[in-house]
N, C-alpha and C positions, 0 to 999 in steps of 0.2 A: 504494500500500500504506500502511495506515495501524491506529490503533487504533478498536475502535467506539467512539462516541460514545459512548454511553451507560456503556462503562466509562470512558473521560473524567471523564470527569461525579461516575462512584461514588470515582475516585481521588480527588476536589477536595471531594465531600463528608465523605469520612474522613477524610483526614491532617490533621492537626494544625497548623495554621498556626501557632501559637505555639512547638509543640516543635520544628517543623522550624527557624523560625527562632532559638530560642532556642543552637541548635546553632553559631550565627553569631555571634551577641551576646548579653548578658546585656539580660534584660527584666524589669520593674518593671510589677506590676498600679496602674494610675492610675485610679480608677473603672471605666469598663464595658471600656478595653483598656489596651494594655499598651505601656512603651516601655521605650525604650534608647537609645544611640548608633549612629546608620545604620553597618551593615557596608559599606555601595555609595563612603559619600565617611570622608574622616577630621574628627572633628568633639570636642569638648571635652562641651559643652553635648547631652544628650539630644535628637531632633528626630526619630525615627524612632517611629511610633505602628503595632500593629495592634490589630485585631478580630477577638477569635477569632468572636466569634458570626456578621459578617459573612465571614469567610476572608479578608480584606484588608489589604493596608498601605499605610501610605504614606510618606515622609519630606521633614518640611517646608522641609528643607535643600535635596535637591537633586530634589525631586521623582521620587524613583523609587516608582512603584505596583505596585501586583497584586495577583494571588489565588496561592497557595501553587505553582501550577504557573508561573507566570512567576519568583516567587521565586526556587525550584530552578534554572529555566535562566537566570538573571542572575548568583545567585553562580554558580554552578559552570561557568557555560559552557556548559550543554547547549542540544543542540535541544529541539524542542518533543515529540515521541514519546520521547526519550531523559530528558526531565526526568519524564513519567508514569510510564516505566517505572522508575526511581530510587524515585518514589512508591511504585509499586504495590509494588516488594517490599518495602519497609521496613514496607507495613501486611499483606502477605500476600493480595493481591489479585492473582488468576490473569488478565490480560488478554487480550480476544481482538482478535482479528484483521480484517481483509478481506484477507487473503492468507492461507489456511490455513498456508502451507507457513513463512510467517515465524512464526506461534505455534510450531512444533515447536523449528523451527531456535532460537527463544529458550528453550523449554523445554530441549532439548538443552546447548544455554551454562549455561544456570542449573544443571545438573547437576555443570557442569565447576569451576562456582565454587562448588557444594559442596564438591566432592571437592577443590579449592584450598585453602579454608576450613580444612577437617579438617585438610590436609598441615601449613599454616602452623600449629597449635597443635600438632600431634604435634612437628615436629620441633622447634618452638620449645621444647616442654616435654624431648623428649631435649636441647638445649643445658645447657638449666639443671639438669637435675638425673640426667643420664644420668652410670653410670659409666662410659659410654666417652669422654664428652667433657669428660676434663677437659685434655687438650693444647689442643683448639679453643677451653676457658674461656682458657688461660694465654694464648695468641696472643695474644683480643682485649685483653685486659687491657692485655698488651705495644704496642697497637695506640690504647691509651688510651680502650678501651671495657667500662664497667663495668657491672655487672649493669641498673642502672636504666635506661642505654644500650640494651641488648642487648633487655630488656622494651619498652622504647619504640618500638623497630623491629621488634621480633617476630624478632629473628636467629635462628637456627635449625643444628641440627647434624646431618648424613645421615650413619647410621653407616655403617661400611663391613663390609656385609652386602648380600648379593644381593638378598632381599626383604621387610627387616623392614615395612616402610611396607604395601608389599602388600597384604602379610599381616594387617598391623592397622586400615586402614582398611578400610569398610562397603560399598566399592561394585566395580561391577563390573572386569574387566579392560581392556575395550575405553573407560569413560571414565577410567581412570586415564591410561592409554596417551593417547586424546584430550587429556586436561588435561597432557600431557608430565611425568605424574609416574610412567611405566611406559612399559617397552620391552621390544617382544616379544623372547624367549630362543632358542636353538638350536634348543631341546626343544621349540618351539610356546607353552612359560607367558610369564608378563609376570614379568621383573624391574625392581626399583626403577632409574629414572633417573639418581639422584645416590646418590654412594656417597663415603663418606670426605671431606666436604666441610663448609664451614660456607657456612652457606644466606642470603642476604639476599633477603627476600619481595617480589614485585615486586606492586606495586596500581595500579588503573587511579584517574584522578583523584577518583572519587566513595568509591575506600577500600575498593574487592572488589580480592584478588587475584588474578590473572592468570598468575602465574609466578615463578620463583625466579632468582635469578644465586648461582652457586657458586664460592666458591674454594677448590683445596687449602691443604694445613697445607705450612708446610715440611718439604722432604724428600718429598712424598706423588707418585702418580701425575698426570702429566699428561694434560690439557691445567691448566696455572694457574686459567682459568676458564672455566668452564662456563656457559651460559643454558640454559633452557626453550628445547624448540626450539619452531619457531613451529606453531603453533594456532589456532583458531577465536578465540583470548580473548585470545593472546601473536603479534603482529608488532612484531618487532622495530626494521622503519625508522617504527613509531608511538610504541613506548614511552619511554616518558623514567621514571627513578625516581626517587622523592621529589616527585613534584609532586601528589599527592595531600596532602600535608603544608605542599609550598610555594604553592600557589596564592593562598591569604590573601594570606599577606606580601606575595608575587607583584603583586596586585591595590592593592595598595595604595601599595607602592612603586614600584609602574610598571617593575618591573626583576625578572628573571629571570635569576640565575646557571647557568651551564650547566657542568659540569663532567664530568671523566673518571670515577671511580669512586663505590662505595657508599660506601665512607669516608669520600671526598669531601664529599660530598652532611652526614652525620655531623658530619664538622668543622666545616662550616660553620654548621650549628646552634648547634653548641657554644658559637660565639662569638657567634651572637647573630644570624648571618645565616640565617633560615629561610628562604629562598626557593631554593635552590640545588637542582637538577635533575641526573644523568649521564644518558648514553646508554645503553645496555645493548649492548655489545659492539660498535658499529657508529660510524661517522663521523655528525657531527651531518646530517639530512637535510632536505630540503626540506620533509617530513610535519613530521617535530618541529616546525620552526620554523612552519609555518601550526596548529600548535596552540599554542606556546605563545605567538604573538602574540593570541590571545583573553586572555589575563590581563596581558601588559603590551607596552609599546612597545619596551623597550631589552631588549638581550640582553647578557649579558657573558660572555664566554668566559673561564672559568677554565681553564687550558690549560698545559702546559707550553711556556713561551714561545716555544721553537722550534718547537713545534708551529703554535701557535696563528699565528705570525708567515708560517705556510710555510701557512696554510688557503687553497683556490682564491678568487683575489681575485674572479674574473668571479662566482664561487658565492653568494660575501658579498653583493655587489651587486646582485645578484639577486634575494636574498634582501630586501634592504632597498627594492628598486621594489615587485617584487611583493607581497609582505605588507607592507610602510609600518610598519616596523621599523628600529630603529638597534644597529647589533654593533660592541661595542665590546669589549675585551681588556684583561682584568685584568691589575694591575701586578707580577705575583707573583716573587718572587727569583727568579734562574736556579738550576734544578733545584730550584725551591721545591714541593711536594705540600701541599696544604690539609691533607690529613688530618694530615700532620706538622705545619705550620705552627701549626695549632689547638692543638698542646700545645704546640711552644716558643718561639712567637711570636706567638700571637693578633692585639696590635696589628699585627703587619705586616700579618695575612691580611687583617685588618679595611679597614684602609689599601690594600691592592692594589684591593679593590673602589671603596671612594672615588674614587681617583684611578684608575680603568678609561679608557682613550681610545679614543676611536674608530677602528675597525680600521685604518684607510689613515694614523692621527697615528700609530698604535702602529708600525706598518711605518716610516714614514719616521725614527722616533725610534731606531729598534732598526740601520738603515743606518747613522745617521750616528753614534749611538754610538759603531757598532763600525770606524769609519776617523779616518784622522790627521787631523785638522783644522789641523795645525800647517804645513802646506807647501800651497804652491800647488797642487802636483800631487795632494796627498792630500783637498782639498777639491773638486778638482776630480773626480774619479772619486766621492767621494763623491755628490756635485751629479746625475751623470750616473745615477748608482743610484739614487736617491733619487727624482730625475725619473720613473725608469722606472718606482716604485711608482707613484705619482702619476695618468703617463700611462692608466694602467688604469680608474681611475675614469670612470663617465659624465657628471657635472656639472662644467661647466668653468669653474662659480662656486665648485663647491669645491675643485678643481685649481689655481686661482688662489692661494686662500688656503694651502695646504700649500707652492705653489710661492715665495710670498713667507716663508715660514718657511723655508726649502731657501737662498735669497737672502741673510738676513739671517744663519743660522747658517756660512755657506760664503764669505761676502762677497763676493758674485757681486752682479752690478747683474740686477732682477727683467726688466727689460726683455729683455735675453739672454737668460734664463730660457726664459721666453715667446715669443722667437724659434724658439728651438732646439726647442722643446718643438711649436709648430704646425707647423713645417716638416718636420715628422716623422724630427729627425734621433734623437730621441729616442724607443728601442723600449720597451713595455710588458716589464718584468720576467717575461715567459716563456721556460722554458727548455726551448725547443722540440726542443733537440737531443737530453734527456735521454729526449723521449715515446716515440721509436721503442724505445726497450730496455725501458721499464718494460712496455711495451706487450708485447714478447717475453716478459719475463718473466714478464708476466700469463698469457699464451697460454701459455706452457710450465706453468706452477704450474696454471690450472685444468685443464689437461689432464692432468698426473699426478694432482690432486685425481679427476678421473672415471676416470681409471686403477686406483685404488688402491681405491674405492665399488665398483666393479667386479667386482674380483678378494676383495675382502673387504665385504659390505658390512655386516654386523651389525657390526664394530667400526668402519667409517669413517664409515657415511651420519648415525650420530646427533652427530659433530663438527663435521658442514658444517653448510649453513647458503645458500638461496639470496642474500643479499645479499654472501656474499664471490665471485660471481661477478661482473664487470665484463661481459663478453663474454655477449650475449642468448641464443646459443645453448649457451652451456654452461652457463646458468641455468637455462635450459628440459630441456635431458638431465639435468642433478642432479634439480630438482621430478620429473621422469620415472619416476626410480631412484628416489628416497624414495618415490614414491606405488607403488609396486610394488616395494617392499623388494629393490632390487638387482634384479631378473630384467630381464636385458637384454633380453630377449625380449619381454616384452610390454609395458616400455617404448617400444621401437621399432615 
C-alpha cells in the first residue's frame, strides 16, 4: 500500500521548499538561493544553502541533502508516505491511493482532526474570555500560568454543561463521538465528553491535535483527570505531550526530558528547558521510548524520585539494548514537582537536569544515601543493597565500575565485592514476594472494574481505558464492552 506516484510527484512540485524550511531556520536570499544556519547540526557560521527553483538543499557542514520531501522526514522524523502526507495537507492536495480503503480511512482521520481543530479554538476561546471561566483563569494563574502561557499552549476550558461544544461545532455526531469529543447519552443524542474541566490540547509531533487531557478545578467532580479516550488519532501507550514543541531542542540537545504532567512539561519551558515530554495518563512504554529515541539518545526521567528510583530495572535495560538509548534520572528534591520548582527555584530544576545520572548511578546513590555508613554493620547491608541494584544490570563492565564505587564508599576491598557478587551470593533487588499480592490485587481490581462497566456502563466504560488492564483477558472483555456499549450479550 502506498501513495500514487504521480501525486508524489504533484506534492514535490508545489510545496514550497523555502517556506517549509524557512519554518526551521531563518533564510537569507544570496543570489539565485537562499541560506541560513543548518537546522540538522549546530553551527555559528551560515552553511546551509537551498534552491527554490531546483526544490533542493544542501549543507556544507554536514552534508545533509534533498528535495523538500526528504526535508520533512529528516527534521521531523517521519517516514516517507507520512512526510507527503504532512505535505499534501499543508498545500491542500487530496492524495490517492493503491489501497482504496487506506484513502477513506485517511479521509475519515482528516475529518476527526477537523472537528479537533475546531474543539481546540472553541474551548480555548471559552478559557479566555468565557464568563464561566473565571475560577479555571484564577487556578492557573495560582499554578503560575498566565494568559501569554495559556495562548501558547492553547489551554482551554469545558464548561460544565451537557452539550454546549455539540451544539456549536459544524459536524456531525458520530465524528464528534469518533474524535472523543462526544459521548453517546441515555436518550440515544451525543453529549459533550468533558464537562467542568480545564483542557490541555494534546498534538501529534507535526502540530494536529489529537486529543485533550483534562483536569478538574478544586473541589469539582471526579475523576482528577480525564484523557481523550482512545481513537483512531488518540493511543495512549503512543502519545507523549509536548513533543510537538520539544523535538527541536530535543534534536539538538540529544536529550529528551520525560516527565509526569502538563504543567510539567510548562515548567520546564519556562526555565528554558524546551525539550520536556509527559505521558498522558499511563507509565512511560516501550512505544514512547522507540519514538522518542528518533530525536535523541539520552532520556531523562523527571520523576518523583521514588518513583523514578522504584521504575522496572529489567524494563530500563531493555529499553536501553533494544532502542540504543541511555535513561538516566533527574536530580530533582525529594517531593520536588517541576511545575512548582519553575516558580520557586528555577536554578535547582535547571541543575537537576544537569546533573541527571544514569538510572543504575541514581539507584545505587539513593541506597547508600539513605543507610549508616558510620558502623561496620550499617555499611555492610548497605554494600549488600547496593550490590543487589547493580546485580541487575546486563554488562558486567558496567557492574564492575558501580561495584568499585559500592567499594570505595562502604570501605569494603573490590575484590570481595566481586567474589560475592559472581558467586551469586548476591540477589538482584527483586521483591518477589511482594508479586503474588499485587498480582491478587490486580485480579481483584480488574474484575470489579468489568463488574461495575457491566452493571453500569454509560457512566463506567468512558473512565476505563484498555491499558489499565495488566491481565490479557480482561483487556480483551473491556475493548468487548466498549465496542458494544456495555451489552454483554453481544460482546460475548
Amino acid at each position: 500500500m502506498g501513495i500514487l506516484d504521480e501525486d508524489v510527484q504533484r506534492v514535490r512540485d508545489t510545496a514550497d521548499i523555502v517556506a517549509v524550511v524557512s519554518a526551521h531556520t531563518q533564510l537569507k536570499k544570496q543570489g539565485a538561493n537562499w541560506s541560513g544556519l543548518c537546522p540538522f547540526h549546530g553551527e555559528k557560521s551560515p552553511s546551509f544553502s537551498v534552491s527554490q527553483e531546483k526544490g533542493f538543499y544542501y549543507c556544507f557542514g554536514c552534508q545533509a541533502r534533498g528535495d523538500v520531501i526528504t526535508f520533512v522526514r529528516e527534521i521531523d522524523h517521519l517516514d516517507f508516505q507520512g512526510a507527503v502526507e504532512f505535505l499534501a495537507a499543508k498545500a491542500g492536495i487530496a492524495l490517492r491511493y493503491t489501497d482504496r480503503n487506506e484513502g477513506e480511512r485517511r479521509e475519515a482521520r482528516g475529518k476527526l482532526r477537523d472537528a479537533l481543530a475546531a474543539a481546540v479554538e472553541w474551548y480555548h476561546e471559552r478559557l479566555l474570555s468565557g464568563a464561566d471561566s473565571g475560577a479555571a483563569r484564577h487556578y492557573l494563574r495560582e499554578r503560575g500560568i498566565d494568559g501569554d502561557t495559556a495562548r501558547r499552549y492553547k489551554l482551554g476550558w469545558a464548561p460544565d454543561d451537557w452539550d454546549q461544544l455539540v451544539k456549536a461545532l459544524p459536524f456531525s455526531p458520530k465524528v464528534l463521538r469518533d474524535a472523543g469529543l462526544g459521548r453517546e447519552s441515555k436518550r440515544g443524542g451525543t453529549n459533550d465528553f468533558f464537562r467542568a474541566r480545564i483542557l490541555f490540547p494534546i498534538f501529534d509531533p507535526q502540530g494536529d491535535p489529537i486529543g485533550f487531557g483534562g483536569r478538574m478545578l478544586p473541589g469539582g467532580r471526579p475523576p482528577k483527570y480525564q484523557n481523550t479516550p482512545e481513537t483512531s488519532l488518540y493511543r495512549k501507550s503512543k502519545v507523549l505531550y509536548g513533543l510537538n514543541w520539544a523535538k527541536v531542542e530535543a534534536v539538538r540537545a540529544d536529550e529528551v526530558i520525560i516527565c509526569e504532567g502538563y504543567t510539567d512539561v510548562i515548567g520546564f519551558a519556562a526555565v528554558g528547558l524546551g525539550r520536556a515530554v509527559a505521558t498522558c495518563g499511563t507509565a512511560l512504554t516501550d512505544e514512547h521510548v522507540r519514538i522518542l529515541q528518533r530525536f535523541a539518545p539520552r532520556l531523562v526521567l523527571a520523576f518523583d524520585p521514588d518513583a523514578a528510583g522504584q521504575a522496572a530495572a529489567d524494563r530500563v535495560y531493555e529499553w536501553e539494548r533494544k532502542h540504543e538509548v541511555e535513561v538516566a534520572v533527574a536530580a530533582l528534591p525529594p517531593g520536588g514537582d517541576p511545575a512548582d520548582l519553575a516558580r520557586s527555584d528555577p536554578d535547582a530544576l535547571r541543575a537537576s537536569i544537569e546533573h541527571a545520572q544514569p538510572f543504575l548511578g541514581f539507584r545505587v546513590d539513593r541506597i547508600l544515601a539513605a543507610a549508616d555508613l558510620r558502623t561496620p554493620e550499617g555499611r555492610g547491608k548497605a554494600a549488600e543493597a547496593a550490590l543487589g541494584a547493580v546485580a541487575e544490570h546486563p554488562n558486567e563492565f558496567v557492574r564492575d565500575q558501580y561495584l568499585m564505587t559500592i567499594a570505595d564508599r562502604c570501605h569494603l576491598d573490590p575484590d570481595r565485592l566481586r567474589t560475592a557478587l559472581r558467586s551469586g551470593g548476591i540477589r538482584p533487588r527483586v521483591r518477589v514476594e511482594r508479586q503474588p499480592r499485587r498480582a491478587e490485587r490486580a485480579e481483584t481490581a480488574e474484575s470489579n472494574a468489568l463488574r461495575l462497566a457491566i452493571a453500569d456502563p454509560a457512566t463506567v466504560i468512558p473512565l476505563l481505558d484498555p491499558v489499565l488492564f495488566d491481565d490479557p483477558r480482561h483487556r480483551a472483555a473491556f475493548v468487548a464492552l466498549r465496542e458494544f456499549d456495555g451489552d454483554l450479550h453481544r460482546a460475548t
